[in-house]
N, C-alpha and C positions, 0 to 999 in steps of 0.2 A: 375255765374248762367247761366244755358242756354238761349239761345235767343227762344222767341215763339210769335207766333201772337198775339193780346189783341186785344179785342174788342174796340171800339173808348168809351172816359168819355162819361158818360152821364151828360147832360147837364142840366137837370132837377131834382130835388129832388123828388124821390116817394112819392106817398101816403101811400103805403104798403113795406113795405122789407120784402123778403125773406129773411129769417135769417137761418142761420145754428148754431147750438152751438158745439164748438170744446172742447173735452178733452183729458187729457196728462196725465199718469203717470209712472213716471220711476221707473226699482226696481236696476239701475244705481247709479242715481243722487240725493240716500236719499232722496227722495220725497215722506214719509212714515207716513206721519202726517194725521189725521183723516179727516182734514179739506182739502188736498189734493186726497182725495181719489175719485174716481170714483163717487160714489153717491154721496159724500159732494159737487165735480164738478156742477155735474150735478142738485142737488137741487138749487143751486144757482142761475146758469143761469135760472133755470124753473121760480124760483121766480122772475128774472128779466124781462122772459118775462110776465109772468102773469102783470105785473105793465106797462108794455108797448102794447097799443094796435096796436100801428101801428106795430108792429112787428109779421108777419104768420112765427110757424116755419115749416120750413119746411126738416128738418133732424138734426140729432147728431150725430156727426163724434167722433169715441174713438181711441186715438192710449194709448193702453194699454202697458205698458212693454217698452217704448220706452226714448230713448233719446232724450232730448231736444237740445242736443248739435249738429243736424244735423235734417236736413227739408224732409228727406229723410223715411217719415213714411207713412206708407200706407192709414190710412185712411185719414191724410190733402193730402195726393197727390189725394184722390179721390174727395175731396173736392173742393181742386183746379180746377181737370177738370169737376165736375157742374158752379164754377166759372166763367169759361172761357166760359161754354157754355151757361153762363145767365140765369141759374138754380138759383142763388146764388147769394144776391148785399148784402150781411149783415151779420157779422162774429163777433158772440161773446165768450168771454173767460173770466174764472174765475180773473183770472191776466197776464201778460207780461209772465213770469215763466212758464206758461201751453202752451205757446203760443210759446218758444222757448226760447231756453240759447246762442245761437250764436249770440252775437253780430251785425257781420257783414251783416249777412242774415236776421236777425230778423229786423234789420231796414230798409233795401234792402225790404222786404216787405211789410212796414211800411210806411216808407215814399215815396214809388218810386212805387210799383208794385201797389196795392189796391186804392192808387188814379187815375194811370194809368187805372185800369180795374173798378172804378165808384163801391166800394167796402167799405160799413162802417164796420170800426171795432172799437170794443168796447172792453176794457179790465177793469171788473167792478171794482176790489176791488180797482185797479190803478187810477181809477175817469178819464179814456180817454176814447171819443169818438171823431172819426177823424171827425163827422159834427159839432162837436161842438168846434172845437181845440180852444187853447189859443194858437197860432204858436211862441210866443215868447219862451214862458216857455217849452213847449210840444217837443220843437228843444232843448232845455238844456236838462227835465224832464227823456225825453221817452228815449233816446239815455243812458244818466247815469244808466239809470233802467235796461235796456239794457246790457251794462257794466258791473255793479254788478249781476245779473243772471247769466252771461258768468262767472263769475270769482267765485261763487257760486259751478257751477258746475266744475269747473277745479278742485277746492278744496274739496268739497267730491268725485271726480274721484284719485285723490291722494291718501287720504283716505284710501279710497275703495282700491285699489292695495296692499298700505301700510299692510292692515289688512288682503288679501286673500294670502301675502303671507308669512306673519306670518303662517297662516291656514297652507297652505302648507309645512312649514318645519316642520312642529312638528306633520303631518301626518295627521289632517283633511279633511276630502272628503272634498272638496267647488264645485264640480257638479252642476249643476239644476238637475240632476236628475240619476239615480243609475244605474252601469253597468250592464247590461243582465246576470242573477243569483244572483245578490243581490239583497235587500231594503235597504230603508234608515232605519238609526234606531228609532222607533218613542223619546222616550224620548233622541236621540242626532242625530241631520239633518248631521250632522259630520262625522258620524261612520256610516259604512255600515255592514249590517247584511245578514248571506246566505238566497237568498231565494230558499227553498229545490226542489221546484218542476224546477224552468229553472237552478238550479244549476246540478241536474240531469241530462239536457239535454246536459250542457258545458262538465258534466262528460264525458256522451257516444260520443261528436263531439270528445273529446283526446282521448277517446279508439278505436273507428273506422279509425281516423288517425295513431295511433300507430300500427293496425293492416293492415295499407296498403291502406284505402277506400281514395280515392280523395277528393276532396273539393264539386267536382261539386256533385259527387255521395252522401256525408254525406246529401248536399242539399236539394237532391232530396229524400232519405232514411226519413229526415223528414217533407217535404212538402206532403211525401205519408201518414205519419205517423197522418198527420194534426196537428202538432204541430206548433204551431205560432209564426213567425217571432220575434224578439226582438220590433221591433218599434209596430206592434198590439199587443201584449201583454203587453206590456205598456198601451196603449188603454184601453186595457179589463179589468187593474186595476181599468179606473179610471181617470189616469192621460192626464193633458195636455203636451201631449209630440209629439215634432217634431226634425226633422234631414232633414239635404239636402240628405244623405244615401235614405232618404224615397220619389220615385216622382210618383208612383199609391197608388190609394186608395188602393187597398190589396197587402201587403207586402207579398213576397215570400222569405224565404229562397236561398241564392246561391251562388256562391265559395266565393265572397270576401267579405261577413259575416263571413262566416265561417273560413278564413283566419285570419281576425280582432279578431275573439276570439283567436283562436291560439296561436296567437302574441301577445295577453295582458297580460301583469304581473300582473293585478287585481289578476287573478284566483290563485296567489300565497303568494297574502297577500303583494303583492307590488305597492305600488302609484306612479305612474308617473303622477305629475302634472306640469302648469306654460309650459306647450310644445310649448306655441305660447301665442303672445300678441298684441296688438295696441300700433302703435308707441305715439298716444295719446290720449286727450278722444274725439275729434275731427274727429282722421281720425279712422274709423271702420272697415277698412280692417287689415286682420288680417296675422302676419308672423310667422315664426317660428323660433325658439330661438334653439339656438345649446345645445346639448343634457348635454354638462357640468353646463348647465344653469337651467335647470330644475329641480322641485327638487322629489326627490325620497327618500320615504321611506320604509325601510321593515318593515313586522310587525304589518300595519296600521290595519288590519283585520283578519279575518280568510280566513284561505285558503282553494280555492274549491279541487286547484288540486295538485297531489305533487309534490314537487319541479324537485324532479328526473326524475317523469313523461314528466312535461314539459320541460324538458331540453333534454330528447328523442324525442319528438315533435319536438324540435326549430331543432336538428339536422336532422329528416327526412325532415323536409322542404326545408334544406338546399342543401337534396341531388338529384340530377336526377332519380326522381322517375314516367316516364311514365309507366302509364299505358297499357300492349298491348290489342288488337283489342281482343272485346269480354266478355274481364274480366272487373271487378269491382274494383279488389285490383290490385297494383302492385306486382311484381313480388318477392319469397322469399326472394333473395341479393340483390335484386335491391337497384344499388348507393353505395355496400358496400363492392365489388369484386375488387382486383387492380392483378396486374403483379408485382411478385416477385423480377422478374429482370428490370424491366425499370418501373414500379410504374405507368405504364397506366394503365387502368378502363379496365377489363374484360369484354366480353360482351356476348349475348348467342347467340347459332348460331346454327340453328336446319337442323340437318339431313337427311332427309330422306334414308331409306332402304328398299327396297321390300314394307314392307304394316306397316311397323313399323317406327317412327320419334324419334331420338336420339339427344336430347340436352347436349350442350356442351359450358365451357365459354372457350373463347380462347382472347387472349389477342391485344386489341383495336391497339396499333401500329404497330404489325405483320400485322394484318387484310388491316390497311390503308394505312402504311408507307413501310409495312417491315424492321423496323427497328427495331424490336425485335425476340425472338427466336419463331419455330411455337410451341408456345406448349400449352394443354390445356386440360381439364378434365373436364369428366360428370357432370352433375349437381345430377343425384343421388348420387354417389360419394361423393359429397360435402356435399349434404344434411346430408349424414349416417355421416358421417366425423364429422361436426359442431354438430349434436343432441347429438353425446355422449360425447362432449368435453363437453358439458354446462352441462350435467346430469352429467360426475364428478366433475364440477366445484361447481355445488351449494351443492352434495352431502360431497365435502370433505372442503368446508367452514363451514356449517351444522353440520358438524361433531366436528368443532372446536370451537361450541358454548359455551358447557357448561367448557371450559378451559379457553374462553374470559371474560365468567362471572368472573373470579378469578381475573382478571388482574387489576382492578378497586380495590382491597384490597390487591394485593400482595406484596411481601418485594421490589420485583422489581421495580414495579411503586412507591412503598415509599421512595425506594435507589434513584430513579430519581430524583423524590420533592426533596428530602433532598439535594443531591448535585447542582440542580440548582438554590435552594436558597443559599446555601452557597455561589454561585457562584454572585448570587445577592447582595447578601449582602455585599459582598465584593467591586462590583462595585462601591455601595452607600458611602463606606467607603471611597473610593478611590475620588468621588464625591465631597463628601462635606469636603475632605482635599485639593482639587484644589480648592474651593470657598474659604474657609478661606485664602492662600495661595496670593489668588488674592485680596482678601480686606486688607490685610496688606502688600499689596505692596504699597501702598499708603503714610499709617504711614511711611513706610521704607525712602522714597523720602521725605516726608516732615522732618523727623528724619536727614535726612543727612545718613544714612546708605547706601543707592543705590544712585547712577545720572540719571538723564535723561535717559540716554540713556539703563541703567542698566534697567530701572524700563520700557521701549520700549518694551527690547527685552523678559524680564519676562513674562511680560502681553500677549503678543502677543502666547509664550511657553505655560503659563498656561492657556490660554483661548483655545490653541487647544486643549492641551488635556483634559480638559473640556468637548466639545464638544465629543471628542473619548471615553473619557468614556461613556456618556451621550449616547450615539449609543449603545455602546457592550452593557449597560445595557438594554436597547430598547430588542433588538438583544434578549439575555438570560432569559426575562420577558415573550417575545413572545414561544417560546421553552416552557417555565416553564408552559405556557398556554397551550401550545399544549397537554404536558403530561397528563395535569390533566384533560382535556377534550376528551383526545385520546380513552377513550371507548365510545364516544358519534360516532365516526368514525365507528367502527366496528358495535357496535348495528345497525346503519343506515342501513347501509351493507347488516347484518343478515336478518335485516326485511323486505326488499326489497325481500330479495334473497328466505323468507319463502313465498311468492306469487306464488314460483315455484317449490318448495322443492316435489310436485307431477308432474312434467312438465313429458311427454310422448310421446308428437308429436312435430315437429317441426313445427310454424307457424312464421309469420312478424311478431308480437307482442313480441316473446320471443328474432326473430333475433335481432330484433334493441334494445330491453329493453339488452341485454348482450353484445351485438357485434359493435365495432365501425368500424371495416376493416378487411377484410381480405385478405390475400397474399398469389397469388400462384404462386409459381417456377417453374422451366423446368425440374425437377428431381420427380415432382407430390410431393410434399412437400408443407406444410398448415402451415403458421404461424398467428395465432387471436390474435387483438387486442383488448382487451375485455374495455369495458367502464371504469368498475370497477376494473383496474389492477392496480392501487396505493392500494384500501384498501383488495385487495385478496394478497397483497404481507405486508401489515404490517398486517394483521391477522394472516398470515403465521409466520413472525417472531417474533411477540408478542405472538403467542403460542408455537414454539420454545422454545423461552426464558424461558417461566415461565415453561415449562416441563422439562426444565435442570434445572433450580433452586429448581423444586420440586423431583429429582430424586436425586439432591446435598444435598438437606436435607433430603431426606430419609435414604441414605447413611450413613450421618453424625450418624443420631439416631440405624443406625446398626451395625454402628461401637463401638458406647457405648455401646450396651449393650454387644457386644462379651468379651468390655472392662470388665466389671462389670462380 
């Protein structure tokens, strides 16, 4: 405890105290009982002073919300310093328990500070007052009482952890209070519900980033718009809500809000809880727990934004996206331009001619090092280039819808199923004739049929492959899944790709929602790596496939009938 000045005992007993009445209640330390509550507190001491005249109150000190596992509460510290200042010679409390659950410190002011500072305390339901001690019993009494409060609170702190993180794995919000775009849900404080008006706004902060706008810029786009912070609109619900994020009275909008949403998997229907803890219920500093540790689940809600969306998000963040002097957005390829031949970052590097400026990317380690070739190309050029590669891309995916449709009922995808269950079943087979194989090895050693050493090397044989099977079927199970869910692949696809099925201009939104890089060579050759280039190439081949199987069975029925 820290050292501080005290006033000298007083040496005489008043005729009047100043009294203060202190209250506690934790939403911690299960201190949730009626007769704990704040007014239940508070009537009591009233009643006790009303039966006492020598006692003037002279304030009620409430630490709401608070642990008693630590003295470190605001309003007994403000207490304290009326104490200290001789405001205050008379300190009563409901019982010991309101008064604190530390042990150490609890009697540390008990028996040592409060007689030091000429300080009566009273704790009623306890039957102590320090003018009137029994010092035999009250040095046994008060200290044991002491002891069991401390160890009270350790044990519903156990509790408590034990049961928030049950909550947690099985996907319960356990918040105080609900992410910016949600509610909580009233019939379950659990579940979190969209709230449509600030979900709206999470919406437009990932469209304006997807479309190039800065963090600072989205900021200020709705600080002009007068839309309200997260921390005041929480406010204006209603709610008693605070953050260390919030230190003026009016909360502005500005980059690392804005950043914070970005980066939360709430808005995808993902919980990341348990991110940080107290080493215990004692010390309330708080650390944080490595990320295998946390628990996460998908699925816990509904999602504001789509998954695909955000994951073009989490990529533009990732990439070198300054914005140049003047503009608002960054630049159309900005962060997504490389060198063909040595895989440096392209950069732009503007012209001038006569009364006309000529922009052009030329590639970053020519430019710094010279260590690559000079070579380099317009950015019109590119533009025209990149806009009609994406217009036949979505036009000749699009194209290949109502063929995808069939794939989900065809003999193909049926010939699949059918063979990789056979292939399953087989493994099962293979399976459960290594278990039996292995349980009578046993009989065989006791039988006298094998030795020891027979029945060693068996076990050891059929336990791996056991195991090997036990994998290939893994293995073949997962495949068998894949097939039968393989048109959930393509539709995702398709329906992304109908957002654009009328695309016309080339903007940042359409670059980075298609385009993960692009490569330019010293021969002016363009090679794109498109986001979507796994499911545009089994689209490509699952539509293949099922157009030769249905031109093989057309066949087949043309060649009957020429039969016939």
């Amino acid at each position: 405890m820290n050292q501080v000045e005290y006033n000298s005992v007083q040496s005489t007993i008043p005729e009047i105290w100043n009294a203060c009445g202190y209250l506690r209640l934790s939403r911690e330390d299960g201190d949730k009982e009626e007769s704990n509550s704040i007014t239940g507190q508070k009537n009591l001491i009233c009643d006790y002073f009303s039966r006492h005249p020598e006692m003037m109150i002279c304030d009620m000190k409430i630490d709401d919300g608070f642990s008693g596992s630590s003295f470190d509460r605001p309003a007994f510290q403000e207490m304290m310093t009326d104490v200290k200042a001789g405001r205050i010679n008379c300190i009563v409390v409901k019982d010991l328990s309101r008064f604190g659950r530390n042990y150490l410190d609890a009697g540390e002011y008990i028996e040592r500070i409060f007689p030091f500072l000429g300080v009566r305390f009273i704790a009623i339901n306890d039957n102590y007052d320090s003018l009137c001690r029994n010092t035999e019993l009250d040095e046994l009494i008060i200290p044991f009482k002491n002891l069991i409060n401390e160890a009270y609170c350790r044990d519903i702190s156990i509790k408590i952890r034990s049961q928030l993180e049950i909550k947690r794995k099985r996907g319960d919000f356990t918040g105080s209070f609900a992410v910016y775009g949600y509610l909580k849900d009233p019939k379950n404080k659990n579940h979190l519900l969209i709230d449509e008006f600030a979900a709206d706004v999470v919406r437009d902060i990932f469209r304006w980033k997807i479309q190039g706008i800065s963090a600072s810029d989205i900021a200020d786009r709705l600080n002009g718009d007068g839309i309200l912070a997260p921390l005041d609109y929480k406010k204006s619900q209603g709610l008693r809500f605070a953050t260390p994020f919030g230190i003026n009275p009016h909360c502005a909008w500005n980059a690392t809000t804005i950043l914070r949403i970005l980066k939360n998997f709430v808005y995808i229907g993902i919980l990341e809880q348990g991110k940080n803890t107290t080493p215990s219920y004692k010390i309330k500093q708080r650390v944080v727990k490595p990320r295998e540790e946390w628990n996460i689940v998908r699925g816990a809600h509904e999602a504001i934004i789509d998954e695909h969306d955000f994951e073009i998000v989490q990529k533009v963040l990732a990439m070198d996206t300054r914005t140049s002097p003047g503009n608002d957005a960054v630049e159309l390829f900005s962060g997504m331009v490389y060198c063909g031949e040595c895989g440096a970052a392209m950069v732009r590097k503007t012209i001038p001619s006569g009364k006309k400026k000529y922009i052009y990317y030329i590639c970053a380690a020519h430019k710094n090092e010279k260590t690559c070739f000079a070579h380099s190309l317009r950015d019109c050029i590119l533009e025209e280039i990149i806009s009609e590669s994406i217009k036949r891309q979505v036009q000749n995916i699009l194209g290949k819808e109502k063929v995808l449709k069939l794939i989900k009922a065809s003999a193909l995808q049926q010939a699949d199923v059918k063979k990789y269950q056979e292939r399953l079943d087989k493994k099962n087979e293979e399976f459960g004739r290594y278990q039996r194989l292995l349980c009578s090895l046993y009989e065989n050693l006791i039988d006298g049929v094998i030795d020891q050493a027979e029945y060693q090397k068996l076990k050891k044989n059929y336990t791996a492959l056991l195991f090997e099977v036990q994998e290939q079927a893994e293995k073949i199970k997962t495949e068998l899944m894949q097939i039968m869910e393989s048109d959930t692949k393509g539709k995702n696809c398709i329906d992304q790709l109908k957002k654009y099925q009328n695309f016309t201009t080339l903007n940042r939104a359409a670059v980075v929602y298609f385009i993960e890089k692009i490569f330019i060579y010293k021969n002016k050759q363009i090679k794109i790596v498109y986001n979507w280039q796994d499911e545009y190439q089994w689209i490509t081949e699952r539509c293949l496939q099922i157009q030769n199987m249905t031109q093989l069975s057309e066949m087949g029925v043309q060649h009957g009938k020429n039969e016939t």
